[in-house]
N, C-alpha and C positions, 0 to 999 in steps of 0.2 A: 635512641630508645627502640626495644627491636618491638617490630608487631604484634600488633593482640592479636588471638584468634578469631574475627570476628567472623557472625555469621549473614549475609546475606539474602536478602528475600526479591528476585526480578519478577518483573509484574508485565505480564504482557494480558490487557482487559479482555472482557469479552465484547464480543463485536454488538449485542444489543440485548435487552431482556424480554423482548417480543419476538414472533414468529417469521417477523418481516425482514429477513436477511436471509447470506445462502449459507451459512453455517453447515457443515453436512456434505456439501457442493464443491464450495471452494476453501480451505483451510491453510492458514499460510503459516511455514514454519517460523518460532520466533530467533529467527535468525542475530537479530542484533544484542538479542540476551545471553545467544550460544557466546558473542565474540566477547562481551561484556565478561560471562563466566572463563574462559580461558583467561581473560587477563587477572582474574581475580582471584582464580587457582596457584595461577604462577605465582601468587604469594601467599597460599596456603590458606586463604581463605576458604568459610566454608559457605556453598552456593544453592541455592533451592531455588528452581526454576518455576513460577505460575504461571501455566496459560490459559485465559479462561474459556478458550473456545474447548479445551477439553476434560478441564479439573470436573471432580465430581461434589468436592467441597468447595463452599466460597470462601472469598479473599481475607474477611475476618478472623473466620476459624482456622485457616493456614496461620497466620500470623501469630495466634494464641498457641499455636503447636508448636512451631519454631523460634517463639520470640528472638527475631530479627535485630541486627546491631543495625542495619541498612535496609530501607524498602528503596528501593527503584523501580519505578514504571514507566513506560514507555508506549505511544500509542498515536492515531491519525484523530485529524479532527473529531469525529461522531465519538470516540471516546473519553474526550474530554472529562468527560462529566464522571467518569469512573474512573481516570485516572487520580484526580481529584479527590473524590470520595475514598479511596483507597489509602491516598497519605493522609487524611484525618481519618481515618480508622484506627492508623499506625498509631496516630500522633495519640488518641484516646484511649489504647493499650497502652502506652509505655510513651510519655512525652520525651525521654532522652531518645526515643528511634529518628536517626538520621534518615530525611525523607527527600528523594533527588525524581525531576522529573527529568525524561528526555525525551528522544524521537523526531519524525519529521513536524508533527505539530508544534513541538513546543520551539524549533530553531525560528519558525515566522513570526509563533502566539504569545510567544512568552511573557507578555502581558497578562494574560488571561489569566497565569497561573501564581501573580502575584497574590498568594493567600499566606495566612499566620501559621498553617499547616504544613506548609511547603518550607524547605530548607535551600534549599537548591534546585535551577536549571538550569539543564544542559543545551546549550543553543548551538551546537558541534559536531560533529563526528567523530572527535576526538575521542573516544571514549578514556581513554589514560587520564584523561583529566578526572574522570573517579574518582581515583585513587589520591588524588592532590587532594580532594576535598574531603577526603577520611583523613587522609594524613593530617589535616590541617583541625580538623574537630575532633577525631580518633585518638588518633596518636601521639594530638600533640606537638608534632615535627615545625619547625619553627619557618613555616613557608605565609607568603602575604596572600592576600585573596586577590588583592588588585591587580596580583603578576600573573595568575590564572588565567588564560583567556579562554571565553566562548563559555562562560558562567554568567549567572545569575544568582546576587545572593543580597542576603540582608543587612544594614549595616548604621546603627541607630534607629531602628525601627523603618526605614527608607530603602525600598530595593535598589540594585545599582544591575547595572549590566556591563559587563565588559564584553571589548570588541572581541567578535569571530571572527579567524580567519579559517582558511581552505587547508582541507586536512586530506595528507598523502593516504589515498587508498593501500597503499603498498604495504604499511607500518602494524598493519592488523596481524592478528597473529589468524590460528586455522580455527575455524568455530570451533566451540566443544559441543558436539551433537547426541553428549547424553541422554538429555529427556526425549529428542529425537526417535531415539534408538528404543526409549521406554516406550513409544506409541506408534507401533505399528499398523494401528488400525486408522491412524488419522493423519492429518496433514497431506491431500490431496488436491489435483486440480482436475476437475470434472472427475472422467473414469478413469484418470492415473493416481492411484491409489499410493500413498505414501512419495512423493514427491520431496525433494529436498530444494533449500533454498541456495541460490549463486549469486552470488554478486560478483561483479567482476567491474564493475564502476558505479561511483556517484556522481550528481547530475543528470541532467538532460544538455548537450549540447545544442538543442533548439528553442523556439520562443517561441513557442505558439502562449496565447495571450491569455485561455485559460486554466493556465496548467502553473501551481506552483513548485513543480521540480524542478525547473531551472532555475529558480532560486535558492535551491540544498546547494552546500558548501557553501556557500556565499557567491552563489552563481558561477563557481568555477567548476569545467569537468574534466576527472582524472580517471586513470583507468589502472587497473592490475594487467602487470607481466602474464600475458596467454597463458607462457608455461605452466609458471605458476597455477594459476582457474586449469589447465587441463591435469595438472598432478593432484589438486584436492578433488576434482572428480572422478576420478581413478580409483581413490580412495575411499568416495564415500557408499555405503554398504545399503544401496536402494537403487532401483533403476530407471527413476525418470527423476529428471532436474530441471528445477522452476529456475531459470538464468533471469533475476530479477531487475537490468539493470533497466532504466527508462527509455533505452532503444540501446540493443543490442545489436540491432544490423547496421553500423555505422562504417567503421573504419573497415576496407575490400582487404587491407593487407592482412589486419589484423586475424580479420574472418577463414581467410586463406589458412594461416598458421593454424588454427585452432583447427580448421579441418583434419591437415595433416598431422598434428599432432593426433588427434584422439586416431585416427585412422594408424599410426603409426604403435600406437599402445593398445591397438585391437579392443578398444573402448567401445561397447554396446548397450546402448540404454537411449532411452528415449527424450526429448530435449523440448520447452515450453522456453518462448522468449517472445519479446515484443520488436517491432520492427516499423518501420513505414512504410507509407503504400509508393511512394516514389522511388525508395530503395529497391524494391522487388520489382516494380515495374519496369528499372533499367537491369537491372540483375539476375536474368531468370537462371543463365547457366549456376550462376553461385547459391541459386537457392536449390536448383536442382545437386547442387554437393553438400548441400545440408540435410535437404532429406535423406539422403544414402548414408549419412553418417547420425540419422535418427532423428533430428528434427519432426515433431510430432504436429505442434501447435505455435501458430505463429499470431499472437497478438496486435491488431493494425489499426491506430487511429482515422478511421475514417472520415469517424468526424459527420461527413454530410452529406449531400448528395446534389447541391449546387455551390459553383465557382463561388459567389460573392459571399455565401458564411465559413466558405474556407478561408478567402479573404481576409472576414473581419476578424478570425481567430490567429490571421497572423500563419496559418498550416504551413504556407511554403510548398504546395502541393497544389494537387484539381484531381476533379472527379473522373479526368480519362485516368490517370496511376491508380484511381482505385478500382476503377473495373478491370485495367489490365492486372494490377494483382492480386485478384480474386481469382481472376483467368488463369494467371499462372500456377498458382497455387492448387487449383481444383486441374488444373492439368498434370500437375505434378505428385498429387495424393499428399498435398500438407495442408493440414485444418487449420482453416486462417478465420480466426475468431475475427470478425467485425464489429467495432466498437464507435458508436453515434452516438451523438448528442440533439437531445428533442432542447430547443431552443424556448426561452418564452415569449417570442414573438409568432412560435406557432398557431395556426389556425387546424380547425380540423382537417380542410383539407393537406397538410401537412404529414400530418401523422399516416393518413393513412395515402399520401405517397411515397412514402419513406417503405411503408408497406410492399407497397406494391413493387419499388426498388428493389429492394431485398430479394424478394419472389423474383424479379425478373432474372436477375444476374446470381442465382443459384448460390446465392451464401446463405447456409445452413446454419453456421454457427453466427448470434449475434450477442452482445450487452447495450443494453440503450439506459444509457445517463441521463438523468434531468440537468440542465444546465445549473450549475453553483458558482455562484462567487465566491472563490476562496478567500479565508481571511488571509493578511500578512498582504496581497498581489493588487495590482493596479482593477485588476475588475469588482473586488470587494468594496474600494472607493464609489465606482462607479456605481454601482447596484445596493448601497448602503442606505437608501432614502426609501427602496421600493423594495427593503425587507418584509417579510410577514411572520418573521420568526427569528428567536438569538437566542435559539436551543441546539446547540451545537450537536447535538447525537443525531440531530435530522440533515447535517453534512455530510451524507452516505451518496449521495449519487441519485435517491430511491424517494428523495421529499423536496416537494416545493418550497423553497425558501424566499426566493422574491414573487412580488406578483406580476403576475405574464401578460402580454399590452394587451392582447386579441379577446380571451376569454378570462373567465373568472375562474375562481385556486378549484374550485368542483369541477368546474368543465373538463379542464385541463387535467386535473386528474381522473374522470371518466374515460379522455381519448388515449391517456398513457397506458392505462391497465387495457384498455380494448386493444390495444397494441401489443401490449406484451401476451397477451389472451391468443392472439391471433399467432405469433410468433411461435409459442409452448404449442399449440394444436400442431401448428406449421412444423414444430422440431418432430413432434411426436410420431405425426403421419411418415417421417424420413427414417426413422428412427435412430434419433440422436439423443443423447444424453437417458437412452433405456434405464440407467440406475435412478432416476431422480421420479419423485412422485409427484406427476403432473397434475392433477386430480389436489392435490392439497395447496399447490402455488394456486392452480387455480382458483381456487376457493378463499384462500387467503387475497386475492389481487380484488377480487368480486366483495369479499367481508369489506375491503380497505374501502373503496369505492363509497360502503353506503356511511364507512365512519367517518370516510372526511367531512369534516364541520365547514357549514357552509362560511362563507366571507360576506362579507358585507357587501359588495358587488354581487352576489348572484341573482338572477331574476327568477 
């Protein structure tokens, strides 16, 4: 039976419908919708891309425009709730629209999205698997569900799940960066304005114990031919690249090549990745050949600023790699973003040594995460009793979800905002991130303070 034409609708949500996010700030391309649409081209489907960090209409009324053969959305934890909402929107326009969830959340959560609304998820990286699953509702084609792997689907009114396995990064084809190319104004990281997204692996090859990346693929990490990641940069038509993978600065050899390659195709643009503070800390010559070859922004799990909570988190790391690669880094002129985690075992004076840390050792650029128990991961178990919330859109990094031993959910959020208060003055007075409006985060950190509703612990 040859293919219908159908039309597709990709869903990438908005990050929240309040103030309290960095929308604006940090805008991430929807990368795995680009890779989604090329495969779905190659068979002459037609694609419409939503993203909701930048549409100007919502998700409903697209839908009534395009009436959709397929919604697909895809999204991280705190979106849950709108990925959701989105395929029973579908499902309340036109109950025959086939509705598929995927993404990093749903390969851990997939429970969660056991609804009458939903048709399918994707628990994979596989994305081809799509396509099995239109074939098999679409078009008809005479394929089993149960040979499908790395789905979710319904079957006597009883979800079933079939095994995932690890899916070859290599098999991908090249994003299609059309809606990309349609927003030029958007999709940045700080002041690199129009930024594109790179993958060049999935996974995390380490375990640090709060982190569910190392559980993507099924805990297995693969990686793309350099070549290859240096030819589709070559290629793509913007001059700074968000290299997305969960540590970039791994493999010395591989690092090596990619120098010399972009070096060798007189490749100029500017480079965001993430790395750890123990790599830089034994590797300053190789960090010094990334800068020269544009290296802008080097993202660095911190983490903490005493040995025993890097410890408990499993880091594989200490607090001398992280002051030596801050040192390197600010010797070298690469803005090494530092990235910490305020524990809930904190005490006040905690927060504001962490402060004073910061300040000492001349890091400029910080993100400070509340501690979360991810769903799907062994610390979710752990912290599952001394929840205070299972509103998934407040799994952003930005809200207290368990309660913390030392003080009550108000304290604790008084000393986190006087932290980040002190940080935004601290950027301001350097003058860092000049395009962002301090003065309104401000105000917004100080509004939050007085809304959080007290806990029953507070005195």
């Amino acid at each position: 039976m040859k293919n219908k034409k159908l039309t597709f609708l990709l869903i990438h949500p908005e990050i929240s419908r309040t103030k309290y996010n960095f929308v604006g700030v940090i805008e991430n391309e929807c990368l795995e919708l680009e890779y989604i649409s090329s495969v779905l081209k190659e068979r002459d489907y037609n694609v419409y891309i939503y993203d909701g960090q930048v549409e100007k209409i919502d998700v409903k009324t697209k839908i009534k425009k395009i009436n959709p053969d397929v919604v697909y959305v895809c999204g991280r934890t705190r979106q849950e709730n709108f990925m959701l909402e989105y395929c029973e929107e579908a499902k309340k326009f036109n109950k025959d629209i086939l509705t598929i969830i995927g993404g990093l959340h749903a390969q851990l959560s997939y429970e969660r999205m056991y609804k009458d609304y939903v048709d399918y998820i994707l628990t994979t990286f596989d994305i081809f698997k799509i396509l099995d699953m239109v074939d098999y509702n679409i078009n008809k084609k005479k394929i089993k569900l149960e040979t499908i792997d790395g789905i979710c689907y319904k079957k006597d009114g009883e979800w079933i799940k079939n095994e995932s396995k690890p899916f070859d990064i290599n098999k991908l084809p090249l994003p299609d960066r059309t809606y990309f190319y349609e927003h030029p104004s958007n999709y940045r990281y700080l002041e690199l304005e129009h930024s594109a997204w790179v993958r060049t692996a999935y996974c995390c090859p380490y375990r640090c114990k709060f982190c569910h990346r190392n559980k993507m693929n099924c805990g297995k990490y693969v990686y793309r031919d350099i070549e290859d990641v240096v030819n589709e940069i070559a290629e793509i038509k913007t001059d700074n690249i968000y290299i997305v993978d969960d540590d970039f600065l791994f493999n010395k050899e591989r690092l090596k090549k990619f120098i010399s390659l972009i070096k060798n195709k007189k490749i100029n643009k500017k480079y965001i990745c993430y790395g750890r503070s123990d790599f830089i800390a034994q590797n300053e010559a190789l960090m010094g050949e990334l800068k020269e070859i544009g290296l802008y922004y080097v993202l660095v799990g911190l983490e903490a600023i005493n040995d025993d909570n890097l410890n408990s988190y499993n880091k594989k790391s200490n607090v001398n790699n992280n002051v030596k690669s801050i040192n390197i880094c600010n010797k070298l002129g690469i803005n090494i973003m530092g990235m910490f985690i305020v524990d809930l075992d904190f005490g006040t004076k905690d927060f504001k040594e962490l402060y004073k840390w910061i300040k000492k050792h001349n890091l400029k650029h910080v993100a400070i995460s509340i501690f979360t128990p991810e769903f799907g991961i062994e610390t979710y178990d752990m912290y599952k009793d001394k929840l205070i919330t299972d509103n998934p859109s407040h799994w952003d990094y930005l809200h207290v979800v368990a309660k913390p031993t030392k003080m009550s959910v108000k304290r604790y959020y008084l000393n986190y905002y006087l932290l980040l208060i002190k940080l935004f003055l601290k950027a301001k007075k350097e003058g860092v991130y000049d395009f962002i409006d301090y003065g309104d985060y401000i105000k917004s950190f100080i509004a939050n303070i007085f809304k959080t509703k007290r806990s029953n612990d507070d005195e």
